[in-house]
C-alpha positions in Angstrom: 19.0 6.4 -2.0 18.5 9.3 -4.4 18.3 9.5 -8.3 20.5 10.5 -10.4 20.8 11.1 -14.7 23.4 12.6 -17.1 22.8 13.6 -20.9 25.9 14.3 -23.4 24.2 15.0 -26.7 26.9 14.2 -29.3 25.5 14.8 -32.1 22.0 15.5 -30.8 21.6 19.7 -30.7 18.9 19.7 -27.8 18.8 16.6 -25.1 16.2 18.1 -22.6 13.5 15.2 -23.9 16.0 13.1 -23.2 16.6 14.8 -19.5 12.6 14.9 -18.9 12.0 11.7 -19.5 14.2 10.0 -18.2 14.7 11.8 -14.5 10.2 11.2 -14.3 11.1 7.5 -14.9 13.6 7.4 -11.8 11.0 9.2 -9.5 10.3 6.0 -7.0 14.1 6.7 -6.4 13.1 10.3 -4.1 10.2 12.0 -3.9 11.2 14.8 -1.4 12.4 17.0 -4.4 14.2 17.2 -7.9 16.6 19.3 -9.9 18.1 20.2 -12.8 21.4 21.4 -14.7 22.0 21.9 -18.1 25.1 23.5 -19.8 24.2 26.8 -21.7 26.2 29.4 -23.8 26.0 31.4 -20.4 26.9 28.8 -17.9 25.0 26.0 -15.9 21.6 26.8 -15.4 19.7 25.0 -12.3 16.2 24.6 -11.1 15.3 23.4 -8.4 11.8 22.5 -6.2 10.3 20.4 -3.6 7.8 18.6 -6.2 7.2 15.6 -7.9 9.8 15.8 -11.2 6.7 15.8 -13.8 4.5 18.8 -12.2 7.7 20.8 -11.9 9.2 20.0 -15.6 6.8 20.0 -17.6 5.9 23.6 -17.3 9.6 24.6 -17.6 10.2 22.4 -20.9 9.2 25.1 -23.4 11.8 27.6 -21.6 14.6 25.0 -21.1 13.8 23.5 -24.9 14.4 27.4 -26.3 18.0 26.8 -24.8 18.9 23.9 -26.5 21.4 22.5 -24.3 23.9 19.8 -25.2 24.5 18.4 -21.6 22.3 18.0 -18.5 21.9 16.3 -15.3 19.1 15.5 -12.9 18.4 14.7 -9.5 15.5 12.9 -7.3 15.9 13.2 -3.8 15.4 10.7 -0.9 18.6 10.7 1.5 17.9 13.2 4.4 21.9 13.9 4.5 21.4 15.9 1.4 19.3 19.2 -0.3 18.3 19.9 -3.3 20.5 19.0 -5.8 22.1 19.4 -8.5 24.3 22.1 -7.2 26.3 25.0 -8.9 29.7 26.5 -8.1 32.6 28.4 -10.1 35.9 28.8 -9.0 38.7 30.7 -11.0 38.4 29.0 -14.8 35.6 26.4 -13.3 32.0 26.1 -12.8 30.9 22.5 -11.8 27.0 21.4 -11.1 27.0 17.8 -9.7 24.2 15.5 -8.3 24.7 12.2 -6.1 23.3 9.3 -5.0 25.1 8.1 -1.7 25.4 8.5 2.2 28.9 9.5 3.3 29.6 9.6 7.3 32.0 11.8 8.9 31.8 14.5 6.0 30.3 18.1 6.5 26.6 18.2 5.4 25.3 19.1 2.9 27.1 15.9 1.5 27.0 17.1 -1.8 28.5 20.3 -1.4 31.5 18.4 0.5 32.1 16.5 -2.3 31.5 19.2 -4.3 34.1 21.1 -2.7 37.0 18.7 -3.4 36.0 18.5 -6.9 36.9 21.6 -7.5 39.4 21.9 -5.3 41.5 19.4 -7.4 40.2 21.2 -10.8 41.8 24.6 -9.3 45.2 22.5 -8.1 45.9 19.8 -11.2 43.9 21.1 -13.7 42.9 17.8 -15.0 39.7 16.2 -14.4 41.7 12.9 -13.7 43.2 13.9 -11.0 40.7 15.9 -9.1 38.7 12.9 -9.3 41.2 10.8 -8.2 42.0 13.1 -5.3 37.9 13.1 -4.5 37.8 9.4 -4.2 41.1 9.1 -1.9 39.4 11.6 0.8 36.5 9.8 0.7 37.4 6.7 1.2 36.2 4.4 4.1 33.2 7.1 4.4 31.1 5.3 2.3 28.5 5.5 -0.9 28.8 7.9 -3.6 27.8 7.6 -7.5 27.7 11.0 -8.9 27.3 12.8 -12.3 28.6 16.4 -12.7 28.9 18.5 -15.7 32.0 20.7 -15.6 32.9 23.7 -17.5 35.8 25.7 -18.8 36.6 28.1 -21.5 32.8 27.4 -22.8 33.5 23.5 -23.2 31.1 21.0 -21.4 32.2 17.4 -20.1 29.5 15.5 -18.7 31.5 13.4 -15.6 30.5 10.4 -13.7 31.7 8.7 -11.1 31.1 5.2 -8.8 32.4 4.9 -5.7 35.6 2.4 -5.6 33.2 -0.6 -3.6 30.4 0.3 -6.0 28.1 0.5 -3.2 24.9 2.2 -5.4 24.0 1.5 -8.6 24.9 3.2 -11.8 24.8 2.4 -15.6 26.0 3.7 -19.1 23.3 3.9 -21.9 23.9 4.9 -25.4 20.5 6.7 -27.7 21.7 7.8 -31.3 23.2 11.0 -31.0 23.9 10.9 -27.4 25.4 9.2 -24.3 23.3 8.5 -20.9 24.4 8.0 -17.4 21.7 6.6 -14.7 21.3 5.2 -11.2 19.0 2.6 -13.2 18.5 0.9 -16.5 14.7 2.2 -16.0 16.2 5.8 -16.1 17.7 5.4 -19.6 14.1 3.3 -20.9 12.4 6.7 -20.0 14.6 8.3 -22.5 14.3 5.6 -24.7 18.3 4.7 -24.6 19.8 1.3 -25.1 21.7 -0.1 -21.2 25.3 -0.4 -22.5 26.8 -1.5 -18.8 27.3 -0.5 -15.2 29.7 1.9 -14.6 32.4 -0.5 -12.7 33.5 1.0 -9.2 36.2 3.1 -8.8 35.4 4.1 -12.7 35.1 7.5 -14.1 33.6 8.5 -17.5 34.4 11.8 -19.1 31.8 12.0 -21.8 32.2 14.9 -24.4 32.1 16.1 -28.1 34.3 12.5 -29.0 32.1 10.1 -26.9 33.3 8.1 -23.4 36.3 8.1 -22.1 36.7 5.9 -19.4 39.6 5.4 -16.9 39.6 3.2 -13.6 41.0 5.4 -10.6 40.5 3.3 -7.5 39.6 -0.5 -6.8 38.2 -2.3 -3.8 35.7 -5.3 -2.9 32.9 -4.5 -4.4 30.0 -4.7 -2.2 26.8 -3.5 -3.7 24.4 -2.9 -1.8 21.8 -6.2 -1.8 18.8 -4.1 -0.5 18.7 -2.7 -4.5 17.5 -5.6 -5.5 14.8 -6.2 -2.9 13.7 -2.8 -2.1 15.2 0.3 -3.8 15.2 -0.5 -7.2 12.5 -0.7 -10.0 11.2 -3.7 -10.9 11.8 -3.4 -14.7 15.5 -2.4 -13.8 18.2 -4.8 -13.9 21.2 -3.9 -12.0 24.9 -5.8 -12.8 23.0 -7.9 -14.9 20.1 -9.1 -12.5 16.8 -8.2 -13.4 15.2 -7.2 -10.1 11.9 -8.5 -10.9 13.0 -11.7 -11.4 15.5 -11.7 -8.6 11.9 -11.0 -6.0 10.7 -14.1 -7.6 12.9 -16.1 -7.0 12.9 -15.2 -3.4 9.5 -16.3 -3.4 10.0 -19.5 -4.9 12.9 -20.6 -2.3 10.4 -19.2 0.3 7.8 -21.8 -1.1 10.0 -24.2 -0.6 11.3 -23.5 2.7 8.2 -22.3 4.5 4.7 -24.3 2.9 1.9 -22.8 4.8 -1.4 -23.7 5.0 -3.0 -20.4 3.3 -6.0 -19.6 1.1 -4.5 -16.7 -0.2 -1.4 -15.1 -1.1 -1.4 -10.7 -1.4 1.3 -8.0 -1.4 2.5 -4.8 -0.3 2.8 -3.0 -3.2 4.9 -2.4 -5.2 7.8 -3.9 -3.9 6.3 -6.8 -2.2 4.6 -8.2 -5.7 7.5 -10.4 -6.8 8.3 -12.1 -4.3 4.5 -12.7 -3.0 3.7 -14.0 -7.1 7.0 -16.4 -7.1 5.3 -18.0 -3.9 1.6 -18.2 -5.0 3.2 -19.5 -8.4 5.5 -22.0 -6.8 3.0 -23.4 -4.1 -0.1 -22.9 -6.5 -2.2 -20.3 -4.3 -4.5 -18.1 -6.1 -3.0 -14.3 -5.6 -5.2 -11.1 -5.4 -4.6 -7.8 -5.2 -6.0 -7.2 -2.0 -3.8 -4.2 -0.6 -3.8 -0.9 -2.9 -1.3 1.8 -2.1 -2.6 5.5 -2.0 -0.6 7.0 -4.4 -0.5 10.6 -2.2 0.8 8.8 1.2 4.4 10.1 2.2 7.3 6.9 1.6 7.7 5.9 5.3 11.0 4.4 5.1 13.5 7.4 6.4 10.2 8.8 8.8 12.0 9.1 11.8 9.5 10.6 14.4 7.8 7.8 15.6 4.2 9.9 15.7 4.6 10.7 11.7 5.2 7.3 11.1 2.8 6.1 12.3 0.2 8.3 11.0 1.9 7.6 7.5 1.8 4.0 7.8 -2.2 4.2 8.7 -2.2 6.6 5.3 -0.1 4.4 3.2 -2.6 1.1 2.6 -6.4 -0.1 2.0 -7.6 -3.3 2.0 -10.7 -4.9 -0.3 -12.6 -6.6 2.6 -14.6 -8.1 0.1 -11.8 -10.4 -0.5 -10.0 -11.1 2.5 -12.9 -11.8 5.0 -12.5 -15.1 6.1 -9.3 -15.7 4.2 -5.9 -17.1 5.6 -3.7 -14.8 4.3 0.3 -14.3 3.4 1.3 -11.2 2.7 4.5 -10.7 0.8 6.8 -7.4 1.8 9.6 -6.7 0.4 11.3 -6.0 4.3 10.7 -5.6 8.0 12.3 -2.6 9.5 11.3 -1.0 12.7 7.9 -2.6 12.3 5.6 0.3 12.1 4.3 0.1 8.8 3.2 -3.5 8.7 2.2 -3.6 12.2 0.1 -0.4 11.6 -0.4 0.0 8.3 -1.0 -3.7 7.1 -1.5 -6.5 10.2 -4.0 -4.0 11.7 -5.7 -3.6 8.9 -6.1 -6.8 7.8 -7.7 -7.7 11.1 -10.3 -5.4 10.6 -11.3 -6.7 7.3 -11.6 -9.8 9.0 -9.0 -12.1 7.9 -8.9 -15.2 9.9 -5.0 -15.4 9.6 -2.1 -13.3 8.4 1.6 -14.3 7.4 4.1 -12.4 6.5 6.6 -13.4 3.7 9.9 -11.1 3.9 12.2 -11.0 0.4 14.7 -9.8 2.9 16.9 -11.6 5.3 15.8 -10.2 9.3 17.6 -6.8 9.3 19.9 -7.2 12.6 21.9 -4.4 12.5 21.3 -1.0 11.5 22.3 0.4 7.8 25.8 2.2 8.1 23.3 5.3 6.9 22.5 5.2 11.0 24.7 3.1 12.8 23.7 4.2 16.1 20.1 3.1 15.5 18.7 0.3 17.5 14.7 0.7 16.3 14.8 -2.4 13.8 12.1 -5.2 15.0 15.1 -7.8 14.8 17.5 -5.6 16.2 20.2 -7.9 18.2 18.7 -11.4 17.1 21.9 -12.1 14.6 23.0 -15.4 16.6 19.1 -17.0 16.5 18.2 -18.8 12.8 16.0 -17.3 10.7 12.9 -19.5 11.7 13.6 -18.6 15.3 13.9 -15.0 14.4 11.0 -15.2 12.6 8.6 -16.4 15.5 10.2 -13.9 17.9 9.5 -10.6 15.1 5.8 -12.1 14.6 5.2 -11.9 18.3 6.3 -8.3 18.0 3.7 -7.3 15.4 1.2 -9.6 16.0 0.8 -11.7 13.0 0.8 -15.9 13.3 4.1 -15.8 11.4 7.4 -14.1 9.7 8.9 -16.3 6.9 12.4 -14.7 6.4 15.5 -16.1 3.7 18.6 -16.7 5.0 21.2 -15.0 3.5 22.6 -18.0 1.2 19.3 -17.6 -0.4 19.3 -13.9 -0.7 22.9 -14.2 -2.2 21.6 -17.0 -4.7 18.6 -15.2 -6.2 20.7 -12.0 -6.8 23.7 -14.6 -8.0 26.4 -11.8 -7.5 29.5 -12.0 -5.2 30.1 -8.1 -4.1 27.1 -7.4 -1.7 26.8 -4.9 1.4 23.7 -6.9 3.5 26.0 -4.9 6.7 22.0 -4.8 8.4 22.3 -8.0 7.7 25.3 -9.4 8.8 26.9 -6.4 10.5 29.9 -6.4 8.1 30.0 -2.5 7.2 31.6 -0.8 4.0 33.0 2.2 5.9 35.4 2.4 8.2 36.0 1.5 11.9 35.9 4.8 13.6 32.8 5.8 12.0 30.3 3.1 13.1 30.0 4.7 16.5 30.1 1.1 18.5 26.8 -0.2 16.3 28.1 -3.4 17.0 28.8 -4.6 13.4 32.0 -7.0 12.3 34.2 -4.0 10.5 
């Protein structure tokens, strides 16, 4: 998961506002750096840092501002199989700055400058943006997730370019402010610039946005198979994505939780932030009071791609706090968006909760048990439910409690995960082990290619 944004003034003179705003507002999408490009009389100009997107704009805006540029594109970084992006290369009558959101396997790394790389490639051999990304799709297909945006240049012209990969695996929209055209991993991207959501970019679509507006052209099609953990983990809350609004998509998890798991509680809490929506749609449904009894410190490291099993833990212990004034005593369910490897809520939450003396503690998952690993890794076998795929989700359940040491795990099954997001073309492959990359790259993870 990463963030990207794309800008094409039209007939707006100077869209870096537009740019600022909108790449803050798609920060929770990666905090281990950001970038920017924006088309200038003398070329793309980047910058790039390992800081939060505000700190490291807001003292460039003046400079960036004085420019004026027509066209930009930013970049939040999460996925470890990339850098900083965007990047910036010219070759012969082309310069090209691009920034993606995606994991490919069996590609060089830095992913981005692979992709990159063909880009251009096909610029310098067909000289038509068509084609080159037409050729860029075919070699990457079966390796996995890529939305992009890319401005391109030649002969001092500027198209902004975005593409979705042909299974439309991650997330990307068209947004439309007067005087200019946005593109965004989320809806929340183009609300930070204050844009109207026109649509998601279909997969396998390109747009070539320039001084006439959007063209768009369809270059490659295939099952779509978004992937589901959008909608319970990645994605903003006040984001809807293919038409589901992910808030209400959590809640209704909880809801169909109430229903299939009514525990004798006194209290229902969340992990914040992504754990709020489905925790409220169960206190709401099974009408349980709901505190906020877990606050996040907002300077602990995300622990979701820690790998080293030390860090992780020491993040996890970072990450939470719990008001003891109000769970002493308390039988408690805690909503969480998913279990992983474990660490976090063993550490970081069932621990805790302990210690402020609550007398019980539940967990309520948004997510069906993750089984297999995410095609990202498919050599991992860390996940708590890692091999349980044949047991039901009840069973699954008790076994991943024992594990972390909490009275019980209320998972969904995946019927229920499909019916709250109510869209066909998923990926849950850590799910149900069916992957959207090819055969040869899974590595023997054990999946149903």
């Amino acid at each position: 998961m990463s963030g990207v944004l794309g800008i094409y003034g039209t007939t707006r003179p100077n869209i870096m506002e537009e740019l600022f705003y909108g790449l803050c507002a798609l920060q929770h999408r990666g905090e281990e750096g950001c970038g920017i490009a924006i088309a200038s009389a003398a070329g793309l100009l980047v910058k790039k840092a390992r800081e939060p997107i505000y700190y490291f704009l807001k003292d460039e805006l003046p400079f960036l501002e004085a420019i004026r540029p027509q066209a930009g594109i930013g970049h939040a970084l999460y996925e470890g199989s990339s850098d900083l992006q965007p990047t910036r290369s010219y070759r012969g009558p082309w310069g090209v700055s691009l920034a993606m959101d995606g994991v490919l396997l069996g590609v060089p790394r830095p992913q981005e400058r692979y992709v990159e790389g063909l880009l251009l490639d096909g610029l310098q051999a067909t000289g038509s943006m068509e084609e080159a990304c037409r050729q860029t799709l075919a070699a990457l297909d079966g390796h996995g997730s890529c939305s992009l945006v890319a401005l391109v240049q030649r002969d001092g012209a500027t198209v902004l370019l975005a593409l979705r990969d042909p299974r439309g695996i991650k997330p990307l929209c068209l947004g439309e402010k007067e005087g200019c055209w946005l593109v965004a991993s989320e809806s929340k991207g183009l609300d930070g610039a204050e844009a109207e959501l026109v649509r998601d970019v279909r997969p396998g679509e390109l747009l070539l946005i320039g001084e006439t507006g959007v063209n768009s052209l369809t270059l490659r099609e295939a099952p779509h198979q978004h992937c589901a953990f959008e909608w319970v983990y990645f994605a903003d809350p006040t984001s809807a994505i293919e038409g589901r609004n992910v808030y209400l998509v959590r809640k209704a998890l909880g809801r169909m939780l109430a229903d299939a798991y009514p525990l004798d509680v006194d209290l229902v809490i969340c992990s914040p932030d992504s754990g709020r929506g489905v925790a409220l749609g169960y206190a709401q449904t099974r009408g349980l009071p709901f505190e906020e009894a877990v606050v996040k410190n907002p300077g602990a490291k995300r622990t979701f791609q820690v790998e080293d099993p030390d860090e992780r833990g020491r993040a996890a212990r970072a990450k939470f706090f719990i008001n003891q004034d109000v769970i002493r005593g308390r039988r408690v369910v805690l909503g969480d968006d998913s279990i992983v490897r474990g660490t976090v809520v063993r550490e970081g939450m069932i621990a805790k909760l302990r210690r402020a003396g609550a007398r019980e503690v539940h967990l309520l998952i948004s997510c069906p048990a993750l089984c297999y690993p995410c095609f990202k890794d498919p050599a991992s076998k860390a996940y708590a439910a890692y091999g349980f795929q044949s047991l039901a989700a009840a069973e699954v359940g008790r076994r991943v409690a024992q594990k972390l040491g909490a009275e019980s795990v209320c998972y969904p099954s995946l019927a229920m995960l499909q019916e709250a997001i109510g869209h066909e073309g998923l990926c849950q492959a850590c799910m149900d082990g069916v992957y959207p990359v090819a055969a040869e790259l899974l590595r023997g993870c054990g999946g149903k290619e």
